[in-house]
Each structure stands twice: as C-alpha cells, then as structure tokens.
C-alpha positions in Angstrom: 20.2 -58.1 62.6 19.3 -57.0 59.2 22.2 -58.5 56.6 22.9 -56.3 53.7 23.0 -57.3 49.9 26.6 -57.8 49.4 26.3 -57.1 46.1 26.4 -53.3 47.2 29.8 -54.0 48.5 31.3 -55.1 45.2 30.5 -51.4 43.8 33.1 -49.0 43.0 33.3 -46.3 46.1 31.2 -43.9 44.4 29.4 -43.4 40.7 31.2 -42.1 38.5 29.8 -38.7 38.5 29.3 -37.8 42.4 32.9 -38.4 42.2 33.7 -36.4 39.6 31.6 -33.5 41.7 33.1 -34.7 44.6 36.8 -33.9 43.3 35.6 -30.7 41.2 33.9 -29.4 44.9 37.0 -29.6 46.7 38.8 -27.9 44.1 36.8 -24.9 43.8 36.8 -24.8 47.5 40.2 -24.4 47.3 40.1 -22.0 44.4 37.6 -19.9 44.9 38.8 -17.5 42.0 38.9 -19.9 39.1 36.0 -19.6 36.9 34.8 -23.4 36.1 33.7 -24.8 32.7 31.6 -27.5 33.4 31.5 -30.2 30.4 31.6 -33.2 32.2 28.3 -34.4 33.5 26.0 -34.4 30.2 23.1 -31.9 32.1 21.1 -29.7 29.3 21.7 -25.5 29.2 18.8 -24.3 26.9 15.9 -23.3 28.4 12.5 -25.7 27.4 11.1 -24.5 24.0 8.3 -22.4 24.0 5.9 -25.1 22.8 6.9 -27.2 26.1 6.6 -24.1 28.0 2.9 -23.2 26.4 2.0 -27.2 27.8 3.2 -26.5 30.6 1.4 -23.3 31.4 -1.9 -24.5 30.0 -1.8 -28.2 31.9 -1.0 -26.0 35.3 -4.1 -24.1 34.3 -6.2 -27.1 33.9 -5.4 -28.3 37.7 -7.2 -25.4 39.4 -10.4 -26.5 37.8 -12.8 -29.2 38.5 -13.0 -30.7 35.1 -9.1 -30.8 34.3 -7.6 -31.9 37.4 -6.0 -35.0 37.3 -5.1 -37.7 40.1 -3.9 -41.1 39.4 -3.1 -41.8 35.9 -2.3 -44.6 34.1 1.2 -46.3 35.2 2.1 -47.3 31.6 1.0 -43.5 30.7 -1.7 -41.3 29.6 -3.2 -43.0 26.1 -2.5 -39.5 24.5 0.8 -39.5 24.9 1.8 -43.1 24.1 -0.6 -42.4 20.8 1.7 -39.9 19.0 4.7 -41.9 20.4 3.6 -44.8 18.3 2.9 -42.4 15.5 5.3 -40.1 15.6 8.6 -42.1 16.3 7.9 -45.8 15.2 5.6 -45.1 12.1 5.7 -48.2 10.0 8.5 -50.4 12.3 4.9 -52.3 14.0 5.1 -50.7 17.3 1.4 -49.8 18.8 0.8 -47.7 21.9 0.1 -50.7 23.7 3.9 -51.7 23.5 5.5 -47.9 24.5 5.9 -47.6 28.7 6.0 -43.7 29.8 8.4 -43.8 32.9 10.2 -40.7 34.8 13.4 -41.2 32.4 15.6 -44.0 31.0 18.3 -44.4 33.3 15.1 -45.7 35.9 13.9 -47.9 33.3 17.5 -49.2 32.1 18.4 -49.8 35.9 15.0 -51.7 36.5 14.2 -54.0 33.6 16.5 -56.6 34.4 14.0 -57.7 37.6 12.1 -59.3 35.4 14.9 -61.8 34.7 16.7 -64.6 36.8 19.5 -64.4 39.4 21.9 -66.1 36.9 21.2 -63.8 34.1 24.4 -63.1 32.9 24.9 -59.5 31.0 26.7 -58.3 27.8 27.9 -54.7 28.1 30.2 -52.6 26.1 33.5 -51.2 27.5 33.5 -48.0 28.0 29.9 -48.2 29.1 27.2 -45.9 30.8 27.7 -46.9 34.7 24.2 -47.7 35.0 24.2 -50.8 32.8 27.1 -52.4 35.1 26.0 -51.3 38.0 22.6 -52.6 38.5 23.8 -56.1 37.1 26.3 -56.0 40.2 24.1 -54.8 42.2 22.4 -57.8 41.9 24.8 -59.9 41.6 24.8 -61.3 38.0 28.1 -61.9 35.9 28.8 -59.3 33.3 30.8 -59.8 29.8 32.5 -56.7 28.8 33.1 -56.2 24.9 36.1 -53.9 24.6 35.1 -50.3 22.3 38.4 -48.7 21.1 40.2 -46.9 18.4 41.6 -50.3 17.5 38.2 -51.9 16.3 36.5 -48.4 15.7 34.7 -48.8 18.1 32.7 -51.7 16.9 32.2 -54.4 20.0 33.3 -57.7 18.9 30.4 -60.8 19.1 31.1 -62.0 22.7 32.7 -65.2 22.9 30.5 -66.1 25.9 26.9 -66.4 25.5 24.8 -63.3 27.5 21.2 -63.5 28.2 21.1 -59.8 27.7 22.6 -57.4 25.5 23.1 -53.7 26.6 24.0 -51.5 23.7 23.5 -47.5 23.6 24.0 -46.0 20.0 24.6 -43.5 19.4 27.0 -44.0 22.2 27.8 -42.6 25.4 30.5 -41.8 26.1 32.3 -42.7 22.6 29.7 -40.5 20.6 30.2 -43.2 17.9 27.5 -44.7 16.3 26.7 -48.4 14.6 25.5 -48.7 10.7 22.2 -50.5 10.2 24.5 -53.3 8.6 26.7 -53.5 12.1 23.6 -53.3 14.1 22.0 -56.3 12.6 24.6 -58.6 13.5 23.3 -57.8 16.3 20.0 -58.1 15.9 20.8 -62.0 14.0 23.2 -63.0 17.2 20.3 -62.6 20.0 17.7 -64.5 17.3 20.1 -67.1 17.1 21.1 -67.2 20.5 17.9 -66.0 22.3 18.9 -63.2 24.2 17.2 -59.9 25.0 19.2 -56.6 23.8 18.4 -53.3 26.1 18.9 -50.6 23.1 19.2 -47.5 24.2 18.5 -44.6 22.1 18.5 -41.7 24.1 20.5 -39.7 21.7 19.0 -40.7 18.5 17.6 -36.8 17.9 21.5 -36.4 17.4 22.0 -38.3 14.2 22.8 -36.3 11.1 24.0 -38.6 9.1 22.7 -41.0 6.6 22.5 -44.8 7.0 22.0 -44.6 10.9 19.6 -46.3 12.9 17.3 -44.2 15.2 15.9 -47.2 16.3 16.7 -50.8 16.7 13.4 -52.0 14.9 14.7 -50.2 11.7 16.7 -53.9 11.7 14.6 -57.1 10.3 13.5 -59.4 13.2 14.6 -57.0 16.1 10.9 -56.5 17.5 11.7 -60.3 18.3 14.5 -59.8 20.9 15.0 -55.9 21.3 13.4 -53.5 24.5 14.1 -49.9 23.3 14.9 -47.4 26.1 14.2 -43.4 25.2 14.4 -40.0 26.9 13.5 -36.3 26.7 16.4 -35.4 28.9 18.8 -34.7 26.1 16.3 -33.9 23.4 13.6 -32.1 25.2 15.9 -30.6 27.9 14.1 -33.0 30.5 16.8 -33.6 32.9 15.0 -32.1 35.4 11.3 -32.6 34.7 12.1 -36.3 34.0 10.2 -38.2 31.4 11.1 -41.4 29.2 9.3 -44.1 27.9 10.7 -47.9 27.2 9.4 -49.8 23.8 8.4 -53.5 24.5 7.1 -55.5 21.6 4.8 -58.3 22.6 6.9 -60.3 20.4 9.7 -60.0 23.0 9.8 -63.1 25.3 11.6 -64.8 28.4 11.8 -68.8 29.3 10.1 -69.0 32.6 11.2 -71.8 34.5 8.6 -74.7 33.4 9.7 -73.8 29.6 6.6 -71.5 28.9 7.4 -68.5 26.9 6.5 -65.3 28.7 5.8 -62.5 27.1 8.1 -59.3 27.9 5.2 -56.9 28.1 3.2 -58.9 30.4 6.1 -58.7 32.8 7.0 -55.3 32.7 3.5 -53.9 32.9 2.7 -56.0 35.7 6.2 -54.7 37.7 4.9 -51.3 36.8 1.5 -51.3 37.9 3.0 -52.5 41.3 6.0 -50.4 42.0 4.9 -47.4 39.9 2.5 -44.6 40.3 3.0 -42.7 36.8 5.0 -39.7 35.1 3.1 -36.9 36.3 0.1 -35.9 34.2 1.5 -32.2 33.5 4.8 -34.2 32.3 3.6 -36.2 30.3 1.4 -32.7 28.2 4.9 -31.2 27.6 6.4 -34.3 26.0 3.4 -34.4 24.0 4.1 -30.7 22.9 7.8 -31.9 21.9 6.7 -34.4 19.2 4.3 -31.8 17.8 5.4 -30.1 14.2 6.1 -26.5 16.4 8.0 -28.6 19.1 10.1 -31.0 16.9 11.5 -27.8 15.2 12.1 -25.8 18.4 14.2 -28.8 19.6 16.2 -29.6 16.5 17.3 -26.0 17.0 18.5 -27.0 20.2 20.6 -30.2 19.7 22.0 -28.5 16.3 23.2 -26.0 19.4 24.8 -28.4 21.0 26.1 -30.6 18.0 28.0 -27.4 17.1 29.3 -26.9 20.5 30.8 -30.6 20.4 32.4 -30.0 17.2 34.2 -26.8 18.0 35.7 -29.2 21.8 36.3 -31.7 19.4 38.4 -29.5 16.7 40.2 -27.6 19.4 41.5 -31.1 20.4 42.5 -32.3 17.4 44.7 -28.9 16.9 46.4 -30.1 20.2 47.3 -33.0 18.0 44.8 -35.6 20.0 42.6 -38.6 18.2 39.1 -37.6 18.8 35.9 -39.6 18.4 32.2 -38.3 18.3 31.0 -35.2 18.5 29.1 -35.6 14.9 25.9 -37.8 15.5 26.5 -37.4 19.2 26.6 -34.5 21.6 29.7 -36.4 23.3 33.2 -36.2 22.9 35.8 -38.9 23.1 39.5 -37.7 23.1 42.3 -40.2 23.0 45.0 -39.1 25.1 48.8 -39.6 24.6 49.9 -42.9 25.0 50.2 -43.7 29.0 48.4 -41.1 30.1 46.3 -41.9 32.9 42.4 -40.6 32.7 42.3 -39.1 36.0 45.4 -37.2 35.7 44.7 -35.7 32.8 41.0 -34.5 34.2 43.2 -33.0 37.1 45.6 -31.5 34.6 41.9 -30.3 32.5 40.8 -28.8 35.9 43.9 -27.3 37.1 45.3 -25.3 34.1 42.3 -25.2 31.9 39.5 -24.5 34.9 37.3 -27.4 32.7 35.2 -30.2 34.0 35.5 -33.2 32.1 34.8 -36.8 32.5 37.8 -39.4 32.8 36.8 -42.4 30.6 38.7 -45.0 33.2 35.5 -44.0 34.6 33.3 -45.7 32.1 35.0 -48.8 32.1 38.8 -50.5 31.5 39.2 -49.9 28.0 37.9 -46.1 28.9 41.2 -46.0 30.5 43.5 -43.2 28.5 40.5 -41.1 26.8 38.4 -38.8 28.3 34.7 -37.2 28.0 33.2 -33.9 26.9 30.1 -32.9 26.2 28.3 -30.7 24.1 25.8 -29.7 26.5 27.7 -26.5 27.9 26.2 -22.6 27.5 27.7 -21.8 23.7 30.0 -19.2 25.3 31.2 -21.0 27.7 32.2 -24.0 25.3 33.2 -20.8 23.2 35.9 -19.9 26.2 36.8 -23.4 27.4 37.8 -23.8 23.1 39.7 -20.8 24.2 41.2 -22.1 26.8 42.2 -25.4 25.2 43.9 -23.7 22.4 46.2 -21.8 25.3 46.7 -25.2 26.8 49.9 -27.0 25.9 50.3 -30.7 27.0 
C-alpha cells in the first residue's frame, strides 16, 4: 500500500480561498436574486493594455511561420526577456540576467523554493500571512515561527526570538496592505547576515507604491543580495492572473551550508531544480511581459493599478465612516479593516455577504492574529466598488 505524506493531514480543511468560494457558492445558490460584489479573492478586472495585447497578436503571428515558431525554450527564460528585467527593474542594485528565473507566476516559485533546503529547515513567517508561505512549509513538514502583524506594533513584525533558516516577508503586504521603510527593512536585511538565514521577499505588489522612502525591492538595502531571493509577478501589475508569468531574483551571492560545510551557491540549486522539473513560461508569455516593461506598456499599466489604488481607497473611506480602523489601501491594492472588538472574522464576512451582497476575505483566514480584521481588495470593476461603497455606507453594524 502506498502511505501518504502526513504532512497533508496537518493542513487546514481547505485553502483559504476555495473556502471562501465554497461558502459564497452555496449562498448564491440559495439566493439566486442577490447581486454579488466580489472583493475577496485579489483576481484583476481591466482588460490587458494594448501594448500586451499588440505582443500578443504579433507573437501568435509569428507561430504560423517557419522562421518564428518556437518549441522548447529556455527553462530559466528567453534571454530577451530576462535582459530588460535586469535593466529595467534592478538598474544599479547588481542584478544581471543571469540571476532573474522567468517562472509561470510567484505563488509556484514561493511554494517551490524551499526544496532546495533541508527537512529541518525551520521557517519565519509573518501573522497574518499569504497561505502559501505556511502551507508548503507544513506540507513538508518543517516547524514555522509566526511573528504577530497588528495594529498594536503597526504592523511591524518583531525580530523572532527563535532563530529561522528562512525568512518569508511580502511588502508591500498582503493582506495588511502595509508597507516597511527602507530603515525597518534593513533590520532585516542585518538579522539574516548575522544570523545566516535566507529571506524569500516578495514583491509582487511593488508597482503599488506611491509613496516616498519605500522599497521596491529588497536589494535597495546594503548587503541584501547576500541573503535575499526576490519573488515578482505580472498578475497584479500586468493583469496576468490568467496568462501566468513571474520571475524569482537569485543573486549568486546567495548561499546554503550543504551538509559537508561547503557553501552552495543559491543559483546553482535553483537552476538545476528547474531545468529538471520545468519546461518554461511559454514563449508568447514571456513577449507580452516584455511589452509591459516597455516605455508604452509601463504607462498603460500605471494607469491601471492607479485604477485600482483608487478603488481601495474609496472601500477603505467608506469603512472608516462606519467608524472602523482601517489599514492599507495607499501603497497596496488591499484593504485591512479592524473590526469591533470580539468580533469574529467569519461572522462578520457572513454579515458582509448577507446584508451587503459583498465578498470579502476573513483575516482569521490569514493567520491567528488575522483573527478580528478582514480583507478587501481593490481589484473590483470601478462600479462595482462604486456600488459595494454604496452599499457599505447603507450598512449599519
């Protein structure tokens, strides 16, 4: 008989959001008439920009003939692409195309990186965190450290107290929306050098950032191309959620202690687990991410995330008229509301559901401390966050 990983059993019944959908499906079953808002799950509106769109039409072109079409490419991805990455995003922090890893989108890479370490590896993650971070580690059976993110230390984990081998942090955040200062971040940065451990940074939402003094990346911090893997995504920035396409940033400056006390290089590993278990982000992809980091791209899709930066801050001010604490929604497209004191976070999504008709995401889902605040996103059809604002400001609690 075939024994299972047991690991598997040690997961919560279902992720977070295929329960969420699971509970939103059985309600609209059962109200077939109520008109639903969806702002939980943080899935893109817009249409893809015209410049992607162009790619995309000319790469398709390019297929039928003998001269463009494209089989196999390169598993860490095509040079062009991983060219005006280097370029575009990481002029003058030291990161050549040889370090940048094009992938099928961030929540694959984020889930699969931590093969390369050992079955003792024991994790940092932030509370509330994205599922995906926790999850893998119990899938696989490694001890976690959970650093507690509330109103009560602004959000701002605490060093741990414990010692992790790697560090997961996602700034700006999700599903806080808040953000670290370069000065925060590099005590970050100066804890793994001192401590060698690995941080997993994940920057999916750096397009977001408005303000000033922000890091878009972790190697804006002194000595972080030392100890930091950067994970990033076109889902939210590109509107890539369903043609999937993300890249991870691995300095060969990033190393692991193999088990004779040799220093192994991060890069080595990673490329070497790719070329095995992956066949590359398609090459028509991998053209339309190009087109988003191109001068006529860049500005289509700053028009875009300005869209849905002003959708989060009208959900965030219609909360804060009901009287609520709310969090994010400035250099992040997600909203964080504090609910009143005692409230539980799946009651109050019911309550959201049932009286508003509007999906959000409870943050006991996210995580302990996540417990009493809840989710939105910005990511909605502008009027239909313009009539779920509606709806709110009807909405007495």
């Amino acid at each position: 008989m075939a024994h299972i990983n047991a690991h598997y059993l040690d997961l919560p019944g279902n992720y977070l959001f295929s329960e969420v959908a699971r509970r939103v499906a059985a309600y609209t079953t059962a109200n077939p008439e109520q008109r639903i808002i969806r702002l939980g799950i943080g899935d893109v509106t817009r249409p893809l920009a015209p410049a992607i769109i162009a790619a995309l039409q000319a790469t398709v072109a390019e297929q039928a003939t003998p001269e463009g079409f494209r089989g196999y490419g390169p598993e860490q991805g095509y040079s062009f692409l991983t060219r005006i990455i280097a370029e575009s995003e990481y002029a003058g922090l030291g990161i050549s195309q040889e370090e940048i890893f094009v992938s099928d989108g961030a929540k694959c890479d984020l889930g699969n990186f931590p093969e390369l370490f050992a079955q003792d590896t024991v994790t940092a993650v932030t509370d509330p965190v994205y599922p995906v971070y926790a999850d893998t580690a119990v899938m696989a059976g490694r001890a976690l450290v959970h650093l507690p993110c509330t109103a009560e230390n602004a959000f701002v984990p605490a060093l741990p107290t414990r010692r992790p081998d790697v560090i997961c942090l996602c700034y700006p955040n999700n599903p806080t929306g808040t953000v670290l200062t370069k000065e925060q971040l590099r005590v970050w940065v100066d804890y793994a050098r001192a401590n060698d451990s690995v941080i997993f940074f994940d920057a999916a939402y750096e397009a977001f950032i408005r303000e000033p003094g922000i890091p878009r990346s972790i190697y804006e911090i002194e000595g972080a191309r030392e100890v930091a893997v950067e994970f990033r995504s076109y889902s939210k920035t590109a509107g890539f959620t369903g043609l999937r396409c993300g890249y991870a940033v691995v300095p060969r400056t990033v190393s692991g202690l193999a088990p004779d006390g040799r220093r192994v290089p991060l890069n080595d590993l990673w490329r070497r687990r790719q070329t095995t278990k992956y066949n590359g982000c398609p090459y028509i992809v991998q053209r339309a991410a190009e087109a988003a980091h191109s001068a006529e791209g860049k500005a289509q899709l700053r028009q875009a995330v300005d869209g849905y930066l002003e959708n989060a801050r009208s959900i965030k001010k219609a909360f804060e008229e009901l009287g609520l604490a709310v969090f994010g929604g400035v250099n992040a497209p997600y909203v964080w509301v504090r609910l009143p004191q005692g409230t539980d976070s799946w009651d109050f999504f019911s309550l959201l559901l049932q009286r508003a008709g509007i999906v959000s995401t409870p943050g006991a889902g996210f995580g302990a401390a996540g417990q009493g605040y809840l989710r939105l996103t910005g990511f909605g059809d502008p009027k239909d966050t313009e009539e779920a604002v509606k709806r709110l400001r009807r909405l007495q609690i």
